[in-house]
C-alpha positions, 0 to 999 in steps of 0.5 A: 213843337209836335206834330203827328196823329191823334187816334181814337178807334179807328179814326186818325187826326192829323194834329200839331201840338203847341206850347198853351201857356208863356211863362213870364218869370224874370231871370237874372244872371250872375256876374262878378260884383266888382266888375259886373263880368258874367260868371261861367260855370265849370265842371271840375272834379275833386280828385284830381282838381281840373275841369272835366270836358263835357264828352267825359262825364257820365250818368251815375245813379247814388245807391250809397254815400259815394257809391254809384251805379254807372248808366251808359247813354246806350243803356238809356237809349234801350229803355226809351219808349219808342219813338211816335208820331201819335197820341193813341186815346185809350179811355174817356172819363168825366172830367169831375172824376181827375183831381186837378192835381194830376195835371201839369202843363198844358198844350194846345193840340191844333188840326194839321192839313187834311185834318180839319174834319175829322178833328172838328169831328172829335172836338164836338163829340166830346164837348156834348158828350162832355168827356174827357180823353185819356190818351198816351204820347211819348214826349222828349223821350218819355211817354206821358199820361195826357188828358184831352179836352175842348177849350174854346174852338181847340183841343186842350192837352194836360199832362199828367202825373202818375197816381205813385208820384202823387204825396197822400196828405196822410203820410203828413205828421202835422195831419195828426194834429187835428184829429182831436180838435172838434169845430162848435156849430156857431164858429161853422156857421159864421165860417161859412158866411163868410166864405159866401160873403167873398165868393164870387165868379171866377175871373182870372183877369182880376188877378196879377203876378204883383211880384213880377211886375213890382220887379220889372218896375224897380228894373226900370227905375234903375235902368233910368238912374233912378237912386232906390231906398229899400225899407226893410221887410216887415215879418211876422210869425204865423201865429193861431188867432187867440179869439177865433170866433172874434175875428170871424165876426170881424171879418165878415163884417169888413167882407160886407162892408167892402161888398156894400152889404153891412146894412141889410146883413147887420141883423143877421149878426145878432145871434152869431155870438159875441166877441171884440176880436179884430180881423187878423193883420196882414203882413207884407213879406216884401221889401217897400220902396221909396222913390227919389227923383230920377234923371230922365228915362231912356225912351224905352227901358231894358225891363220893359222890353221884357212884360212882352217878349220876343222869342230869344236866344237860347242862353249857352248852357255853360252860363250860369243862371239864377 
């Protein structure tokens, strides 16, 4: 999608950037209910009620109810940070010392030719170092903050968002609300056992976008002609848990029994504190399912050609998108 010059000192890399992450989101279209036509949208103004060609709109900035600031396209284009074929690494920082959330997409930054050296140069230097850079690139006419770090055999690149564009959880009234609360050791004590109880290593394969698949897979059934009946959703209002060092007792003795652990922690519950409280209820916030028996299915259905896209064409921009 990119390629041009990553500069650190003096020395120059030529480099390709390429999108790292493939987002799997389903999309639908809108159409028309009784006929299953796809619906266009249509630029119209409300002054003189008729659609208004691409070529005739411009950018206004609202400053006022109704009152805006006309920006014209020449204007923007002086302000645009100009054009470059570099990433230009200005500091090196520890990675510990970036909250993650300053970063935002990730991109993979690859050697172009001639590159491979220099490049490889770079990548080990900062994985012994470990360090990460802080480098500038002007990216779809805006300049970016990016961080840069080894990931496997390639040079990771992180956008970022500027420290002003970040929210302060201070500036949150709902903060307020704990400031006189005080926590008794025991229920921190429990609190934490529990926490060491479910912790475990890190695997991101062990987790899947339910939703998503759960999605494709209703597609599928009706695609085939499947009949759906949708039970109704199941809500419940977040509500504090009245007994709260009951149901922390409780739920670490179902984190142990899950883990296999219950017999050689049992003692340790002793001087915990008492109390019957259970463990909360999950409540499911999605719609259940029932099957009935389908007709034959297709040999391969429209959802399932989708868990593994090919690249597609671009929608026109006209069409309207949910």
């Amino acid at each position: 999608m990119w390629r041009g010059t990553l500069t650190f000192g003096l020395v120059s890399v030529p480099v390709k950037l390429y999108s790292a992450v493939v987002h799997r989101s389903v999309h639908f279209h809108q159409l028309h209910a009784a006929d299953h036509a796809r619906i266009y949208t249509k630029r119209i103004c409300p002054v003189d009620e008729e659609e208004v060609p691409y070529e005739d709109i411009v950018k206004g900035y609202e400053i006022a109810p109704e009152r805006y600031v006309v920006v014209e396209p020449e204007e923007l284009a002086a302000l645009e940070p100009a054009f470059t074929r570099t990433i230009d690494i200005e500091d090196f920082v520890d990675l510990d010392d970036i909250d993650p959330i300053y970063f935002e997409q990730p991109y993979l930054i690859v050697p172009d030719k001639g590159g491979a050296r220099s490049y490889l140069l770079l990548l080990e230097s900062m994985r012994e170092t470990s360090k990460v850079a802080i480098a500038r690139i002007v990216l779809r006419s805006r300049e970016r903050l990016v961080a840069i770090r080894p990931r496997e055999e390639a040079l990771l690149m992180m956008t970022m968002s500027y420290g002003d564009e970040i929210q302060s959880p201070l500036a949150l009234r709902e903060l307020e609300d704990i400031e006189g609360v005080s926590l008794a050791e025991r229920e921190l004590s429990v609190a934490k056992r529990l926490v060491q109880s479910i912790a475990e290593p890190f695997d991101i394969g062990k987790y899947h976008d339910n939703y998503r698949e759960a999605l494709l897979d209703l597609i599928d059934r009706k695609a085939a002609g499947e009949q759906i009946v949708v039970e109704p959703p199941v809500h419940r209002e977040p509500t504090a848990t009245p007994d709260l060092m009951g149901a922390l007792q409780a739920s670490l003795e179902e984190a142990r029994r899950r883990h296999g652990e219950a017999g050689a922690g049992a003692g340790n519950m002793a001087g915990a504190g008492d109390g019957d409280g259970a463990p909360p209820v999950r409540g499911s916030g999605t719609a259940k399912t029932t099957r009935k028996k389908a007709p034959a299915a297709a040999k391969k259905s429209p959802a399932a050609a989708k868990k593994t896209p090919a690249k597609a064409k671009k929608p026109a921009a006209s069409k309207t998108k949910n």
